[in-house]
N, C-alpha and C positions, 0 to 999 in steps of 0.2 A: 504494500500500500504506500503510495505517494504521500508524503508530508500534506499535500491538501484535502488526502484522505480521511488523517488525522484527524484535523479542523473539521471533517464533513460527524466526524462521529461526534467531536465539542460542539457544534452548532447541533447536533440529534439533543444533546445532554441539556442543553440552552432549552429547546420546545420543551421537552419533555417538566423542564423547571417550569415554564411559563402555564404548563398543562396541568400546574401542582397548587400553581397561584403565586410562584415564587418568579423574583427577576430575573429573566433567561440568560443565565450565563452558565456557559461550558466548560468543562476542564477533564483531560487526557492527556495522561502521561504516556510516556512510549521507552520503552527500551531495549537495543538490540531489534528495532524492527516487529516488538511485540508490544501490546497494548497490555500494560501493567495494572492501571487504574483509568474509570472514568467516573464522572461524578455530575450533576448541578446543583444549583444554589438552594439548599434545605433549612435556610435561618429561618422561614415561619413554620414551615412543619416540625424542627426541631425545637422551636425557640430557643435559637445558640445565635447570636451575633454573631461567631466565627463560624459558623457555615456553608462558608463563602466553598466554591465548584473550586477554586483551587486547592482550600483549606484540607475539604474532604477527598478531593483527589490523591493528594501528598500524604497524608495519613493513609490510604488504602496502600497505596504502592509502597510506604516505608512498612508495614504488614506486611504485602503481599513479598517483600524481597528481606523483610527481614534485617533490616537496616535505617537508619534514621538518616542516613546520606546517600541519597541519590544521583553518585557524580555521573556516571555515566548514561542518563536518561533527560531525555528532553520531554516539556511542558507546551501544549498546546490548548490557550483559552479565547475564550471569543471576545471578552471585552477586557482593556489593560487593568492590570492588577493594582490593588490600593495598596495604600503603603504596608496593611497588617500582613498580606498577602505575599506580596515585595519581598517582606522579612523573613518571612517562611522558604521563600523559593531561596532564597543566599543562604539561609542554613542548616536547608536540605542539601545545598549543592548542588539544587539542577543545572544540567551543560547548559543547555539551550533555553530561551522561552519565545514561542509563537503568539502572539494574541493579535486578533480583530481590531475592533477598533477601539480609537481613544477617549479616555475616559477625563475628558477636559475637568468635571468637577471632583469626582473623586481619585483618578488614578495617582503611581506614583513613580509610572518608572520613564515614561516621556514626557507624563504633563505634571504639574503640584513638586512635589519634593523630590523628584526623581532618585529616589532611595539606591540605586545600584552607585550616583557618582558619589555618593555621600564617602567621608574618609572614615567614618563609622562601620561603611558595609564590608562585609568581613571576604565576601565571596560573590559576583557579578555574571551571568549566564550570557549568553552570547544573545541578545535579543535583536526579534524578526518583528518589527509590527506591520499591519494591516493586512495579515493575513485573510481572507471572504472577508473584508471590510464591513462591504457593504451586505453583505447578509448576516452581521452578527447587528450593525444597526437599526434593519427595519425589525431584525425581532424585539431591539429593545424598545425600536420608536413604536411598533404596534401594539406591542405589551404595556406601554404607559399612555397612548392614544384611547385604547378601550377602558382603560379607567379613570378615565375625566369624564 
């Protein structure tokens, strides 16, 4: 499977949130060409603030492998990660990270604090943005259009 593959299964994970009542975002991990973890946004059906599609993602794959460091696995989310997320992904260690599009009010790794340049960040993954762009935004703009 092609890297846009990838992102075809985080933008599955994104509906599937939006289909929950949750904000459609996506996250899949990949390693070795095998799909480790995939996850979407579970903060109201779990009532957890941190259960952000990356948060749950990164926790499955450090289970599923058995390790709290995931250096050799790259992150494929649909919309750019906030800073709490950010932080998770540098000290997990993932290589790579792919995400969608940007997250001008909350994100933090292109737009707000850009937490990988900070001299505090311990570890910085080689980041790809705009990965389906434009399909990771009309599911967030349709999913906040229908509830106005």
């Amino acid at each position: 499977m092609i890297s846009n593959g990838y992102m075809d299964l985080a933008l599955e994970e994104a509906r599937a949130a939006a289909a929950r009542g949750e904000v459609p975002v996506g996250a899949v991990i990949v390693r070795d060409g095998t799909v480790v973890a995939r996850a979407g946004n579970r903060t109201r059906e779990l009532n957890d603030v941190t259960a952000h599609a990356e948060m749950l993602a990164i926790r499955q794959a450090a289970e599923s492998l058995g390790s709290e460091r995931l250096t050799d696995a790259d992150l494929y989310v649909t919309l750019e990660p906030c800073t709490m997320c950010a932080a998770a992904i540098s000290f997990a260690r993932l290589r790579r990270l792919y995400y969608g599009t940007d997250d001008e009010k909350g994100g933090a790794v292109t737009s707000g604090v850009r937490f990988f340049h900070q001299p505090t960040c311990h570890h910085s993954p080689d980041v790809y943005p705009g990965m389906a762009s434009s399909d990771a935004m009309r599911l967030l703009k349709d999913f906040f259009k229908d509830r106005r």
